[in-house]
C-alpha positions as CSV (number, residue, x, y, z in Angstrom):
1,X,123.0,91.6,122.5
2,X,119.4,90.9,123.0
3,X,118.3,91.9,126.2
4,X,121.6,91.4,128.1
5,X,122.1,89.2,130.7
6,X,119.5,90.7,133.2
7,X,117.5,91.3,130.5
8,X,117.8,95.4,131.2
9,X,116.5,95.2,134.9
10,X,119.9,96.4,135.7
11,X,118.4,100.1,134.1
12,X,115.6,99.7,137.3
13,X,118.4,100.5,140.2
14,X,119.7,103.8,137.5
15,X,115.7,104.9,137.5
16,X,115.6,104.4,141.2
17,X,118.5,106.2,142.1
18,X,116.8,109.2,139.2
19,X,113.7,109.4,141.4
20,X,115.4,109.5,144.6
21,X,117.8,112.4,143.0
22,X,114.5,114.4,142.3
23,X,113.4,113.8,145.7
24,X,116.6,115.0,147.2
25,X,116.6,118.7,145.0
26,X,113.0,119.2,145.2
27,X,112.7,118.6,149.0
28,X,112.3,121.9,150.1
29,X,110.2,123.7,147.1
30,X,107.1,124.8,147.7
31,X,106.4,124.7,143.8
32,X,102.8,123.0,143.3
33,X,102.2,120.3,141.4
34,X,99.1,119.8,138.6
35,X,97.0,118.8,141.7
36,X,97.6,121.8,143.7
37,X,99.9,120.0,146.4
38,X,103.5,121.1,146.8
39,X,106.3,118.8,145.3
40,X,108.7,119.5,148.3
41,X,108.4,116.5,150.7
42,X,110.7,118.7,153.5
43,X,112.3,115.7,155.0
44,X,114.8,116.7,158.2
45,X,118.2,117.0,156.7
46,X,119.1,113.9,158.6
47,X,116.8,112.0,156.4
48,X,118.1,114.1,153.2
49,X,121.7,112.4,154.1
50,X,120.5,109.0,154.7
51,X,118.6,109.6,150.8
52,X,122.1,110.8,149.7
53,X,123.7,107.9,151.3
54,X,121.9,105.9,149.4
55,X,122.0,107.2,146.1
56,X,125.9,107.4,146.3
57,X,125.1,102.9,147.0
58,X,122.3,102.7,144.1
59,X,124.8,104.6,142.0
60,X,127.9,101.9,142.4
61,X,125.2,99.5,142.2
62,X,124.0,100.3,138.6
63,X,127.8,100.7,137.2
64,X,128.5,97.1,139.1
65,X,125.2,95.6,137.2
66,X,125.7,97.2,134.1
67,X,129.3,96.0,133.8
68,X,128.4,92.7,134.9
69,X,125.8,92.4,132.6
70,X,128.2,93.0,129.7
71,X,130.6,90.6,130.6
72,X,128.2,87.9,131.0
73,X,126.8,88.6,128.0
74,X,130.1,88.0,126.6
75,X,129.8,91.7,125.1
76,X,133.3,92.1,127.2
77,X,136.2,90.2,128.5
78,X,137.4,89.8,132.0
79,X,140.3,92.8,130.8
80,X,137.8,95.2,129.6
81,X,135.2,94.3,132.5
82,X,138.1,95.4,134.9
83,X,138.7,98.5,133.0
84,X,135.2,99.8,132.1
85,X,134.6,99.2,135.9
86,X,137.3,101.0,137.7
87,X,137.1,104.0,134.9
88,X,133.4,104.1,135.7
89,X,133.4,104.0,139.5
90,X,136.2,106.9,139.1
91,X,134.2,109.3,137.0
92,X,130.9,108.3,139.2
């Protein structure tokens, strides 16, 4: 496989859900970064949720693209794409 079927953007929704995880455990800490300003954001845990929310979504949405990508790329078959999938949204 060269660069897959989406030619790796499907690893863009992974890193977006990273970021959005680091956002999430470093909301409240009061740690400072190099430029002196502190790396918790302190979001209302309302907000917290919704980010939560949505990183549960991006999650799916990276296994969905990533298997997706393999089939079409012929690297697996309809069978396996079935598999891989429901084993991976179980262990998600």
């Amino acid at each position: 496989m060269s660069g897959g079927y989406f030619n790796y953007d499907q690893h863009r929704i992974g890193n977006i859900a990273d970021t959005i995880e680091e956002i999430i455990n470093t909301n409240n800490s009061k740690e400072k970064n190099g430029f002196g300003y502190e790396i918790g954001r302190h979001y209302k845990k309302e907000t917290i949720d919704e980010f939560k929310n949505g990183l549960a979504i991006l999650r799916m949405a990276s296994i969905y693209a990533h298997r997706i990508d393999w089939l079409l790329s012929g690297d697996d078959g309809e069978d396996n794409f079935l598999k891989r999938l429901k084993e991976e949204l179980k262990n998600k």
